[in-house]
N, C-alpha and C positions, 0 to 999 in steps of 0.2 A: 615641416613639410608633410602631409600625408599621402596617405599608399594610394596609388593610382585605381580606381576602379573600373570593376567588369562591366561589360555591356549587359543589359537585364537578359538572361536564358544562357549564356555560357557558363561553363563546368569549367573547373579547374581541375588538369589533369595530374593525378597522383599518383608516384609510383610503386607501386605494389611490393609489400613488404617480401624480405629476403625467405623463401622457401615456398611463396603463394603460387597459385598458378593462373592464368586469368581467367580462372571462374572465382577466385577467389581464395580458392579450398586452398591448404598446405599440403605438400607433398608426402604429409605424413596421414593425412587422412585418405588418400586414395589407394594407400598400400592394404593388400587383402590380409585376412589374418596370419596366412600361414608365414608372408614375407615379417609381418611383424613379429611372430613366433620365432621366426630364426635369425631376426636382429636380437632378437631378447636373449636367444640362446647362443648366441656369440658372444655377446656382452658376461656371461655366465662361464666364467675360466674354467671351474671346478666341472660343471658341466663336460665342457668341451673335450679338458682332459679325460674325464671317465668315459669318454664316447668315444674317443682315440684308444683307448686301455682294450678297447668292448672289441673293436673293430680289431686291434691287436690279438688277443686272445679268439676270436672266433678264425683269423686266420694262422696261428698257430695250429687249433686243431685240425681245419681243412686242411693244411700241408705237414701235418707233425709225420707220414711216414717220409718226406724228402728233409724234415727239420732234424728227427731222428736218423735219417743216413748221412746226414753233411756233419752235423756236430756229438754224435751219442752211435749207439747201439742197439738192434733192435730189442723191443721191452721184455721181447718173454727171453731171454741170448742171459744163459749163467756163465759167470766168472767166478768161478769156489775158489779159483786160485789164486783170486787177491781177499780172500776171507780167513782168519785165524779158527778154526775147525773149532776150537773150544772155546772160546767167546762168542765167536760168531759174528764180529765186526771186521772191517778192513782191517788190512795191516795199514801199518805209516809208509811202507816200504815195501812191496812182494819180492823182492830179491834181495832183501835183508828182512827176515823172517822179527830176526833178534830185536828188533827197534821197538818193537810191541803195535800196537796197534791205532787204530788214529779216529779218535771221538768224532770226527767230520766227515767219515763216512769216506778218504780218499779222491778228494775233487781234484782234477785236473787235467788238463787237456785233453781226454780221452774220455772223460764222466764229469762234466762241466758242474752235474750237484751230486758228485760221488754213486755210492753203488749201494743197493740194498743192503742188509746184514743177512745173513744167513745164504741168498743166494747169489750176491752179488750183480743183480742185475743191477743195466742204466738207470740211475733214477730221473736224468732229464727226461727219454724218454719216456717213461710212463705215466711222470707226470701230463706230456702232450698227449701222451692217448689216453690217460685220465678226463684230461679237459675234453675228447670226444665224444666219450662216452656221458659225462655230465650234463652237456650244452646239449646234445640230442636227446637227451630224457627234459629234457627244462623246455625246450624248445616246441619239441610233440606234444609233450602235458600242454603246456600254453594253449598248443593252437589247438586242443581240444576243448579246453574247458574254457575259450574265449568263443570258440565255434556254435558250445551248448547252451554257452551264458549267453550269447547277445540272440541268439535265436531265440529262446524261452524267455530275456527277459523283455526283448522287443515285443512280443505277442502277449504277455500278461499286463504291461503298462499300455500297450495301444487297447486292445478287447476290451480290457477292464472285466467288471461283473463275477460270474462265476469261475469264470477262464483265469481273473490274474489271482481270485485267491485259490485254488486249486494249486495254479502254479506256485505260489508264495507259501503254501503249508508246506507244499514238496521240498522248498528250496529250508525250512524249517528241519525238516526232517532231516535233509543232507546233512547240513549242519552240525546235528547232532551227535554224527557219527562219531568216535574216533577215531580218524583217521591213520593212526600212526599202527596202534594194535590191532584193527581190520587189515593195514597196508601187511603187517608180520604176520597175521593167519593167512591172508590171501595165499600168499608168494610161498610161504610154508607150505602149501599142499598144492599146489598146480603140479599136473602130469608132467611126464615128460615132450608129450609133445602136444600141442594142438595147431589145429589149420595149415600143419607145415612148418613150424615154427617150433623150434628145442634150442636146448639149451640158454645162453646169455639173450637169442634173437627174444625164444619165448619170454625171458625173464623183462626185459628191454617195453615188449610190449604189454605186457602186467601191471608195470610200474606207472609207462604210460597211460594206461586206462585208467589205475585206481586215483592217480594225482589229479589227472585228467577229470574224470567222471564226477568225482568228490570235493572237486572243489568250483564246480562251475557256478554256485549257488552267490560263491563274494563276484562276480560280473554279472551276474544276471541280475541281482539286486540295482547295484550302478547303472545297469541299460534298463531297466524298469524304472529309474527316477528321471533319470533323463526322458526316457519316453513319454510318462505323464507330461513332463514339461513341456517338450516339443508337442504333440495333438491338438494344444490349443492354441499354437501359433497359429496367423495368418495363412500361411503360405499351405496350410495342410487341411484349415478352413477354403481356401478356396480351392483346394485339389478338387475335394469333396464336394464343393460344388459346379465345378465342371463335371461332374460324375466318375471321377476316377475309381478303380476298385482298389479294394482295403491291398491287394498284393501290390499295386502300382503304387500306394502312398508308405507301406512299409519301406520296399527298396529305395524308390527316389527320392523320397520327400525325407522320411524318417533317419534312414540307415547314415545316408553320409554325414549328416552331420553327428552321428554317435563315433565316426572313425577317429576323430582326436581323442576322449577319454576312453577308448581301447587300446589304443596303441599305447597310451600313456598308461592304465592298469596293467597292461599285457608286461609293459618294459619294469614293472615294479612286480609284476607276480612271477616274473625267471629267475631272479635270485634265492624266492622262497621255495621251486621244484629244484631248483641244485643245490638248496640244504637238504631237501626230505630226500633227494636220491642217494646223497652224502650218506645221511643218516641211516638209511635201510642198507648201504652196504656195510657201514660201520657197524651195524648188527648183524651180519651175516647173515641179511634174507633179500641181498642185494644185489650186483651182479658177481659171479663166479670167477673164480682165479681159473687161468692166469690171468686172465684179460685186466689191465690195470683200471683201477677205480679208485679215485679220491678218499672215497672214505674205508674205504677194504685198508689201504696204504695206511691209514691213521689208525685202524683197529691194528693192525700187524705192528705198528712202532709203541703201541704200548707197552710192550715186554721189554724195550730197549732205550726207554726214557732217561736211563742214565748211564750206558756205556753208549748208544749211540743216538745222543738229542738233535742232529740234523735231521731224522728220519720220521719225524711228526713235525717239525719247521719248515718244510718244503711242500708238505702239500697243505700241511694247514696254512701256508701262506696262499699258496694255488686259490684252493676255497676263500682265504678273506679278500682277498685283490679283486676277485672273481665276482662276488658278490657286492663285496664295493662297491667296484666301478657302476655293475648296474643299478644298485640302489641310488647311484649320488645322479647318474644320468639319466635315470626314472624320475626322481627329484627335478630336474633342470625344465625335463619336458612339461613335466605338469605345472613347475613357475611360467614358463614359455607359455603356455596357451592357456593358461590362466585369465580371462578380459577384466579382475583385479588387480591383476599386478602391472605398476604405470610402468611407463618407455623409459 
């Protein structure tokens, strides 16, 4: 028996497969990129986690003087009287002297990761004003040297001609600097005060400037290829010829779309200003005692690496966690908005 047939001009209605819409498309094609960036970045555990760690740690410091008075002491508050005077480490016991003394620094419900040696200060808390002092030197540099970079390297990839190499020997030179033994002469000789500004405040913003100032040249480079690229789009061909001026196609046309690989260099160049601030305190051209610092804490537990090895474990754990988390969730953002990496 065969199949009954159509009238000649009728359609046979089909129905439209599982996620299509009736134009056709699938509901994955109308999703903009940022929604697909943060499917991507869900799917992304490791990600997620070091972005929950990020989010952790930036409110530890925001609230480390209420974190420091619920569970610690404040950082610069000495306790000699739980220190053995001639060692210099905790006792096991401050009201049994005789017990000797305790490798771990005395943790416990009053000093959750025990107490300095020699002064006996909190070490929880300092580590939390450590982390404020870090993230705000990491954070300022950023947004200077993302400020200087996408400004010079927007204007030398759009201009082109004499303007981008100009700007690109400069970005040459910077480079060249050394950064580390400029960053120790600098801070080695700055007065005591300028514009108002002494002590840790002036040292704070020194450190800012030179990470800041001296390293804008690795963003400016990234917003100079991208800009080439984008100029010769479409959409900045016809700004142009509507007669937009070069300031109207820079901000509207050009800028937003440079804001994904900013943010995503930005989230990858903060772990490397909170090694370099690490590091310039750990050489003592850093910030000033008493004020706690990551890497001051690490120069100070050298002398004590073997009657009290909690006392470089704790913040050099601070520091690795620290930069961690933003290196794996700098990682995530840049697989995320990556338009190679499939759904």
């Amino acid at each position: 028996m065969s199949a009954p047939s159509h009238a000649p001009g009728a359609t046979e209605e089909v129905d439209p497969e599982p996620g299509a819409s009736a134009s056709g498309r699938s509901d994955a094609d109308n999703r903009s990129l940022r929604q697909i960036a943060w499917q991507r970045l869900r799917r992304d555990k490791v990600a997620m986690v070091s972005g929950i760690v990020v989010v952790l740690l930036i409110l530890a410091a925001v609230f480390a003087p209420l974190l420091s008075k619920w569970f610690g002491q404040p950082p610069t508050q000495f306790n000699q009287d739980l220190i053995n005077p001639s060692l210099r480490v905790p006792y096991l016991d401050p009201d049994n002297p005789e017990l000797g003394v305790d490798r771990w620094g005395g943790i416990s419900g009053d000093h959750l990761l025990g107490v300095e040696p020699t002064t006996g200060r909190d070490l929880f808390s300092r580590i939390l004003y450590g982390a404020q002092i870090s993230l705000l030197v990491a954070f300022l540099a950023t947004l200077v040297c993302v400020a200087l970079g996408t400004l010079l390297g927007i204007i030398a990839g759009y201009m082109g001609g004499w303007v981008d190499t100009l700007i690109s020997r400069t970005m040459d030179i910077f480079l060249a600097f050394p950064l580390v033994l400029f960053a120790i002469a600098l801070v080695g000789v700055i007065p005591q005060g300028i514009l108002g500004l002494t002590g840790n405040g002036l040292r704070i913003g020194v450190i800012v400037f030179i990470i800041g100032f001296f390293n804008w040249p690795y963003v400016a480079r990234i917003v100079r290829g991208q800009t080439l690229a984008l100029r010769e789009r479409e959409f900045v061909e016809a700004a142009k010829s509507l007669g937009a001026s070069n300031r109207h196609i820079l901000l509207k046309e050009i800028l937003p779309n440079l804001v994904t690989p900013i943010i995503v260099y930005a989230t990858l160049l903060i772990p490397t200003n909170i090694l370099f601030e690490a590091a310039l305190s750990f050489l003592g051209v850093g910030i000033e005692p008493p004020t706690p610092s990551w890497g001051k804490m690490l120069s100070e537990a050298v002398s004590f690496y073997a009657t009290a090895p909690y006392f470089f474990i704790f913040p050099g754990l601070a520091i690795f966690i620290t930069v961690l988390a933003f290196n794996l969730f700098g990682d995530g953002l840049r697989d995320a908005f990556d338009p190679k990496t499939s759904d």
